[in-house]
Structures are given as structure tokens and as C-alpha cells.
C-alpha positions in Angstrom: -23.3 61.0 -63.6 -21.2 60.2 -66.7 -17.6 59.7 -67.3 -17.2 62.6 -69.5 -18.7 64.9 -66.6 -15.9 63.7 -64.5 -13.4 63.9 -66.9 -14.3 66.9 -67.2 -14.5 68.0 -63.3 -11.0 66.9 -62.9 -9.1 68.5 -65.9 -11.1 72.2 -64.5 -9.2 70.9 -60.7 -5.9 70.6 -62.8 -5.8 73.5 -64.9 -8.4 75.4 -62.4 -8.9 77.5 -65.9 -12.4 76.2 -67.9 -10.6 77.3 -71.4 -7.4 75.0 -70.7 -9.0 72.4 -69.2 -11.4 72.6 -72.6 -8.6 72.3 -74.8 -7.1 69.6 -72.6 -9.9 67.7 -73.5 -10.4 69.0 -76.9 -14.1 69.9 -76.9 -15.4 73.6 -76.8 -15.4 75.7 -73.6 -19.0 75.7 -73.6 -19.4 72.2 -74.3 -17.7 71.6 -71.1 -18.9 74.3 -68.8 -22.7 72.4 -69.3 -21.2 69.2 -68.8 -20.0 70.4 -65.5 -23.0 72.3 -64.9 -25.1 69.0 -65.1 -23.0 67.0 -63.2 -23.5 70.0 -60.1 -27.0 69.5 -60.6 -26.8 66.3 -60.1 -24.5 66.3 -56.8 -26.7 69.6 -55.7 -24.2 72.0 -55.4 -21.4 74.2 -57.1 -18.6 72.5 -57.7 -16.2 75.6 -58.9 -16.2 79.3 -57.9 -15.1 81.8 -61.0 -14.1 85.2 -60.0 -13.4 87.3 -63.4 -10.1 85.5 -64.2 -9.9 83.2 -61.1 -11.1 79.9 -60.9 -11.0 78.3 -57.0 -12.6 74.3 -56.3 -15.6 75.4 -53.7 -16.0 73.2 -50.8 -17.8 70.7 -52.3 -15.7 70.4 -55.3 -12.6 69.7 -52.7 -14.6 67.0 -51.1 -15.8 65.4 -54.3 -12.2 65.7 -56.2 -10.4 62.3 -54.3 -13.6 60.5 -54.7 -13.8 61.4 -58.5 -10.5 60.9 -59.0 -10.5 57.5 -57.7 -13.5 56.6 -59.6 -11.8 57.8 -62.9 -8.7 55.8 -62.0 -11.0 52.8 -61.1 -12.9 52.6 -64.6 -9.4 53.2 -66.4 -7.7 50.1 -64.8 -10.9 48.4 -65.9 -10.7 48.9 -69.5 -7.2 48.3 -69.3 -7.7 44.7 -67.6 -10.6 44.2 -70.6 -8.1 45.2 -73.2 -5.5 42.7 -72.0 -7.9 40.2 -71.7 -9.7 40.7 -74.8 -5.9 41.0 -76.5 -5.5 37.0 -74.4 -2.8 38.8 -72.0 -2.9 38.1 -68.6 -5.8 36.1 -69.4 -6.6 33.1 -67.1 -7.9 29.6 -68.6 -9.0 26.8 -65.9 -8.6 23.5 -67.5 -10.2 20.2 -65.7 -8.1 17.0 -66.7 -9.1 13.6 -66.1 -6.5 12.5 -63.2 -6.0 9.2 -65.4 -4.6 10.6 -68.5 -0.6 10.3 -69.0 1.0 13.7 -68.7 3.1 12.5 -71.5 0.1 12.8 -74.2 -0.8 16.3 -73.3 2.8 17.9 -72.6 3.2 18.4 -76.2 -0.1 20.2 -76.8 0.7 22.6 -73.7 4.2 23.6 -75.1 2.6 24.2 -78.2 -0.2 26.5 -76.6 1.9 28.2 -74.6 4.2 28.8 -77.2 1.1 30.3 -79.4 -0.6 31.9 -76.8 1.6 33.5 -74.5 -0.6 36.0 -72.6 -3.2 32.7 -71.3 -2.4 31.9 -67.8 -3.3 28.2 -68.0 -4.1 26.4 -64.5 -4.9 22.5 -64.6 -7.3 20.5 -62.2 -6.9 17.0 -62.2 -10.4 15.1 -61.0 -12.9 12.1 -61.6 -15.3 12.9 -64.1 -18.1 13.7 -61.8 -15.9 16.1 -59.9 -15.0 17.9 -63.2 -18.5 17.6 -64.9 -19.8 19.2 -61.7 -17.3 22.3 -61.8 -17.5 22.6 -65.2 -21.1 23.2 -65.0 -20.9 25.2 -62.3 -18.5 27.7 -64.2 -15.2 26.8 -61.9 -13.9 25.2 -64.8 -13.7 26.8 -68.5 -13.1 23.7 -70.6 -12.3 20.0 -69.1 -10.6 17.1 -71.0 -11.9 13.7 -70.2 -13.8 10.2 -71.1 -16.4 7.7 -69.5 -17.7 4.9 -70.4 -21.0 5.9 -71.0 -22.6 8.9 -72.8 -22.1 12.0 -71.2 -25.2 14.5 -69.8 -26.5 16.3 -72.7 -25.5 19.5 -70.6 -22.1 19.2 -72.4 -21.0 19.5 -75.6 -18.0 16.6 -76.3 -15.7 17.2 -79.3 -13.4 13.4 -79.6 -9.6 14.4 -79.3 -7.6 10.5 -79.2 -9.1 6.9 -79.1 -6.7 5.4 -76.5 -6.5 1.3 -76.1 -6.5 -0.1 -72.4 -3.3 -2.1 -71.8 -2.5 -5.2 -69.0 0.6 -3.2 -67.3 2.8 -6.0 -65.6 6.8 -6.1 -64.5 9.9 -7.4 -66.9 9.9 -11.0 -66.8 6.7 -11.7 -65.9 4.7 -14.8 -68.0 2.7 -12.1 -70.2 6.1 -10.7 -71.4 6.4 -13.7 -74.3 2.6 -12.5 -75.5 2.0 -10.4 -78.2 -1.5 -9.3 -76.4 -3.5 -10.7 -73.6 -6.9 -11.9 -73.5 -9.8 -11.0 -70.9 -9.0 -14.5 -69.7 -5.3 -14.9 -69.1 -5.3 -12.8 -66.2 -7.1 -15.3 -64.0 -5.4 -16.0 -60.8 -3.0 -12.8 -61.4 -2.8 -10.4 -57.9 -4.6 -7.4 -59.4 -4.1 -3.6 -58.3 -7.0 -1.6 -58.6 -6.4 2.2 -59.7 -9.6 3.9 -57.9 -9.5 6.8 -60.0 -10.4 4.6 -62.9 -13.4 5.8 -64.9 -13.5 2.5 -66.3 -13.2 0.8 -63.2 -16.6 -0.8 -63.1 -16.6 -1.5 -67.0 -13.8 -3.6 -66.3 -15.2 -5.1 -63.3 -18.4 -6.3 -65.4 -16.3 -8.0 -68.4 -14.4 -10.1 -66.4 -17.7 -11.1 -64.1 -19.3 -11.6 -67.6 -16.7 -14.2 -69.0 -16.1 -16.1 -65.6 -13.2 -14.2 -64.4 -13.0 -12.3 -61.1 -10.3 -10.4 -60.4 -8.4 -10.5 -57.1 -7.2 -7.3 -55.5 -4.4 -7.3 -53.7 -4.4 -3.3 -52.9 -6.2 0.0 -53.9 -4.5 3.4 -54.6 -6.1 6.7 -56.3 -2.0 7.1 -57.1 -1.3 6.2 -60.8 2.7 6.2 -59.9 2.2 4.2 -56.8 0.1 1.5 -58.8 2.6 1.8 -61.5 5.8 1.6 -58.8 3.6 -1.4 -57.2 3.0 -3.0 -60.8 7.3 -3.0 -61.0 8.2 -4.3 -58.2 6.2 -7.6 -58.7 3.3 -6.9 -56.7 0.8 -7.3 -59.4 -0.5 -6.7 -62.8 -3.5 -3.5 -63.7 -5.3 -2.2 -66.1 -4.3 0.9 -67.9 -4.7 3.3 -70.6 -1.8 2.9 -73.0 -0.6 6.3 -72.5 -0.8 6.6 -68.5 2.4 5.1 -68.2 4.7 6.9 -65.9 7.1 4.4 -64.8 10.5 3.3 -66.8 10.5 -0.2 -67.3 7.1 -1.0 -67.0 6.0 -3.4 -69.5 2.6 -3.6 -71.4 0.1 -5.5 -73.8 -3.0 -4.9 -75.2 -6.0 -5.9 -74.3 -7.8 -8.3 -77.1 -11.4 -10.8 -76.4 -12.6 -8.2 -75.7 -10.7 -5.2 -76.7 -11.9 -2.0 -74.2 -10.9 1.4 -75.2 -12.2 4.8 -74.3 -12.3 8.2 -76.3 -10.8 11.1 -74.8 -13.1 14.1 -75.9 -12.6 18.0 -74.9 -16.1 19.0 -72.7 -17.2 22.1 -72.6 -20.7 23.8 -71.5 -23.8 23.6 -74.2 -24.6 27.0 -75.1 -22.0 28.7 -73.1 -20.1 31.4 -74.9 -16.8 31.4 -74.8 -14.2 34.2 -73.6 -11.4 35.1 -76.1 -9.1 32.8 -73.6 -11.2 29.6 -74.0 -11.9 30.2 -77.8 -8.4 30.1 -78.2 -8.1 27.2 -76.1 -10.7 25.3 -77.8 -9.1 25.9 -81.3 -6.2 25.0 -80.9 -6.9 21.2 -79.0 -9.3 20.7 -81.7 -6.6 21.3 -84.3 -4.0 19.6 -83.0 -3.0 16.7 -84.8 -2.2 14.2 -81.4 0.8 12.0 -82.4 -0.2 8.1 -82.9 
């Protein structure tokens, strides 16, 4: 059965009259009457019943019109959803983002998307890297934004967006607020609050075992504003990437002997094509000039 058979069929129920419905459809008469013809072979029965000028639907043809019809208006809603898609409108884009990056640094990338691409229906999921890695490659994800410390699975292909410094966060007045940067060292002794969500967590945790210092936790949170809110209200200092903070007031330095920074690169699936939605997505990140 082809579409132009039922096509067909259904402008012969409207007009019930084979020349109309042939110039409806602007093919011949003919042209149509063995399109028709197949398409009763293939359901095993006559679908019409022509008596010299009258043209009646024959009991079959009644039973297969709704069915026909509804297949007809089925594939037509589909290539209009394609269209729209294809044309980026109604489109839907999934976008992993590492739960530590600032919302600040990507806010003016999204404006500027949305702005470009109105049509793309743009949802965000914040996770670990492992979480996103694993939905990315799963296909839950289309693109995900995120860093590690070490190389990432050769599954993925990782375009570098920002190089982002990590920072000592701490509250006004405390001792660090007279230093222009903090070592590794100077934060012996300090209460420390440890953001779990912290891909670096462990990289961290290594320097300062490496050089002698061991950091003392005095609480745990996967919250970024909590550990922020804790840092302020003299509870202790943290680690952080320069643009995670949140919190107004909050002071910070960076972090020198040794300096630790991470690169923030757009991941997306090796080999993977991409749908109109995502290569849009993935031009525009890669072109965007993030501000210093």
C-alpha cells in the first residue's frame, strides 16, 4: 500500500466521482482508477461500486475509509513535526552541565542562543561527570558541558570552551583577605568545607597530602549555595572554581604553589551525527567568545 493509493481512495470517498477526484489530485483519470485498482487488490476486495454516472463506497470501502483516513492524517502530522524540526522549531535539545559550574558563566551564552535560535527547546541537567558521561552515551543527553581532572574516555569527543582557575573562597575579614593569593600551604589549620560534587575533589585531596598539609573538614554538602552560605557566615574556608560563586560578599584568592585549574570543554558522542538542534547547539558554544 502506498500513500498515493490512499490519497487517492479518499479524494474518490469525497468527490465519490473518479474524474473530480482526478483533477483534485491533478493526475489523469486513468492514472488514478489503477492506482485504486491496485490498492483493492491488495486489501482483496472492491473498494467503490460505479453504476453509469453513480459512484457509491461498497462495504468494504466504508470500513476501510476511517482507517485510511486516519492513517493519512497520521503520516501528514509526521512530516509536519520533521519539517519543524528540521526548520529547529519545536525542536528539543537536552544539555548535561556539570552541577559545579557558576550559572553566571553560562547565562550569557543561553540568552544569546535563545535569542538566535528561538524554535530549540533547550532543557538543562545538572550532574557529576560520570552521571553525565553515562547519559550522554546512552543517548539521554545530546551534548554535555563539563571537566575532570583527568582525560576523558575516548568514547567522547571534547572541544575546550574556558580555562577556569580554582580559588580559596573565605568570609570578609578573614586573615587571607590582606593576601594577594594563597598558597597550598597557608591553609593549614583552616576548618575546611568540602563541596562533594567536586570533580576535583580528590585532586585536591592528593596536593595537600603531597606537601604535608591535611585538610580538616568540618562539614560536607553536594549544595554549592549552602557551602557558599556556610563559607560567609565564618564557618570555614573551600575550594572553588572562580566562577562558581553565588553568594554576594564572598571573598576569594587564587590558588598559587601549586596553581590547579581545570578546562571546561563541550562533550559530545564520537561519531554520533548530529540533529539540526544539536548542530546548532554545537556551533554556536564553539563560537562564542566567553568573556575573561
Amino acid at each position: 500500500m502506498e500513500m498515493h493509493q490512499i490519497r487517492y481512495f479518499l479524494a474518490v470517498c469525497e468527490t465519490l466521482n473518479f474524474t473530480r477526484a482526478a483533477e483534485n489530485c491533478n493526475v489523469t483519470q486513468p492514472a488514478l482508477t489503477r492506482a485504486i485498482q491496485k490498492l483493492e487488490d491488495e486489501l482483496g476486495g472492491l473498494l467503490f461500486r460505479r453504476e453509469r454516472h453513480l459512484t457509491h463506497l461498497t462495504d468494504l470501502g466504508r470500513l476501510m475509509q476511517p482507517q485510511l483516513e486516519q492513517v493519512w492524517s497520521q503520516t501528514e502530522a509526521a512530516k509536519t513535526t520533521a519539517k519543524s524540526f528540521l526548520k529547529l522549531e519545536d525542536a528539543a535539545l537536552n544539555v548535561g552541565l556539570m552541577c559545579t559550574i557558576g550559572p553566571l558563566r553560562g547565562i550569557g551564552f543561553l540568552n544569546t542562543f535563545q535569542r538566535d535560535n528561538p524554535g530549540i527547546d533547550v532543557s538543562l541537567l545538572e550532574g557529576v561527570p560520570s552521571k553525565l558521561g553515562a547519559l550522554l552515551h546512552e543517548g539521554s543527553l545530546d551534548v554535555a558541558v563539563m571537566a575532570q581532572p583527568g582525560p576523558f574516555d575516548e568514547r567522547f569527543d571534547v572541544h575546550q570552551l574556558y580555562r577556569e582557575q580554582f580559588v580559596i573562597a573565605f568570609p570578609p575579614g578573614h586573615r587571607f583577605e590582606g593576601m594577594n593569593a594563597i598558597r597550598f600551604a597557608d591553609i593549614a589549620g583552616e576548618s575546611y568545607l568540602r563541596r562533594i560534587n567536586c570533580e576535583y575533589r580528590d585532586h585536591l585531596g592528593a596536593i595537600g597530602r603531597e606537601i604535608g598539609v591535611e585538610l580538616r573538614i568540618a562539614y560536607r554538602s553536594e549544595r554549592e549555595d549552602w557551602i557558599q552560605t556556610m563559607v560567609m557566615a565564618g564557618m570555614g574556608i573551600c575550594f572553588m572554581p572562580e566562577y562558581s560563586v553565588v553568594v554576594a560578599g564572598l571573598q576569594t584568592r587564587q590558588v598559587i604553589d601549586p596553581e590547579v585549574c581545570r578546562d571546561v570543554g563541550l562533550v559530545t558522542v564520537a561519531g554520533r551525527r548530529f540533529s539540526p538542534a544539536v548542530a546548532a547547539f554545537v556551533r554556536a558554544i564553539k563560537a562564542y567568545r566567553w568573556p575573561e
